[in-house]
C-alpha positions in Angstrom: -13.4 12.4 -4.6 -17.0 13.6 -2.8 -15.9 17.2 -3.4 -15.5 16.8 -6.8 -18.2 19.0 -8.7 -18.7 15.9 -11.1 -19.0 13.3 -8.0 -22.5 11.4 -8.8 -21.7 8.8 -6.4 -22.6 7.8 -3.0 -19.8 7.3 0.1 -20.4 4.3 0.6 -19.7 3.3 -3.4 -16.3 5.5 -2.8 -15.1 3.5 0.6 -16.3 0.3 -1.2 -14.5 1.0 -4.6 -11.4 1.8 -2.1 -11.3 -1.2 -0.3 -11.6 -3.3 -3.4 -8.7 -2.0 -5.0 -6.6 -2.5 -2.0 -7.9 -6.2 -1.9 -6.9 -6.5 -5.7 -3.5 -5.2 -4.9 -3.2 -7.1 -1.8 -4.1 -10.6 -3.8 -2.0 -9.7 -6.4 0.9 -9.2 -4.4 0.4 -12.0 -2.0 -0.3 -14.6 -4.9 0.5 -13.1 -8.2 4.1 -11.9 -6.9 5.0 -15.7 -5.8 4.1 -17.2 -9.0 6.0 -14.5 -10.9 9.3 -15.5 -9.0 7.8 -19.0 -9.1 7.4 -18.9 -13.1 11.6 -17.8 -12.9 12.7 -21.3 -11.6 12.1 -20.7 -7.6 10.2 -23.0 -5.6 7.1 -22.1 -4.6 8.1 -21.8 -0.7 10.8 -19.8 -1.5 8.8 -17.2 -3.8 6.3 -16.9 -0.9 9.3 -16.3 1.2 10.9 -14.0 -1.3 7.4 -11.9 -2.0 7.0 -11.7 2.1 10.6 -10.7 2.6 10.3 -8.1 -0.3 7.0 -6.4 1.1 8.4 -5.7 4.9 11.8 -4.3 3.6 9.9 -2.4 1.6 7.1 -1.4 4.0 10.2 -0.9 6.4 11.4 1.7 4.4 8.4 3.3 3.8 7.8 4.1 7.4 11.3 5.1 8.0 11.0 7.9 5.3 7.7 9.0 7.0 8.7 8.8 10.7 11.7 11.2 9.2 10.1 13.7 7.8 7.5 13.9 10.7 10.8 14.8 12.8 12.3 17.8 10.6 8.7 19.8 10.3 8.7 22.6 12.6 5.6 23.2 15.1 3.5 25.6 13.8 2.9 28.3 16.7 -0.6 29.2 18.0 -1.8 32.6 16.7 -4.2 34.0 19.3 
C-alpha cells in the first residue's frame, strides 16, 4: 500500500488500519461466531466450544498446506 502512487497516508495509519481489521475479525469470530451457532439452538458453552474447535482445524490446515508447499519449491542456486 506505501508504494502505491495514490498512497497519501502515513505508516503508522497503514499498520494501525491493519491491526484494527484483524481485531474486528478476531471479535467477530471469537464472539459473533458463538452466538451465530448460539442463535441455531446450541448452548452457549458449546458454541464457544464449537467456534474454538472450528478455528484450530481450520488454522491446522492452513499451516499444513503451507508447510507443504515450502517442501516441494526447489533451492534457487547462487549465481556468482
Amino acid at each position: 500500500m506505501m508504494k502505491r502512487t495514490q498512497n497519501d497516508k502515513s505508516k503508522l495509519f497503514h499498520f494501525m488500519s491493519f491491526y484494527a481489521m484483524s481485531m474486528l475479525l478476531g471479535m467477530f469470530l471469537f464472539i459473533g461466531c458463538p452466538w451465530i451457532y448460539y442463535a441455531f439452538g446450541f448452548s452457549l458453552e458449546s458454541a464457544i466450544l464449537m467456534t474454538a474447535a472450528t478455528i484450530n482445524i481450520h488454522h491446522f490446515m492452513v499451516d499444513g498446506y503451507i508447510w507443504r508447499s515450502k517442501k516441494k519449491k526447489k533451492p534457487v542456486a547462487a549465481t556468482t
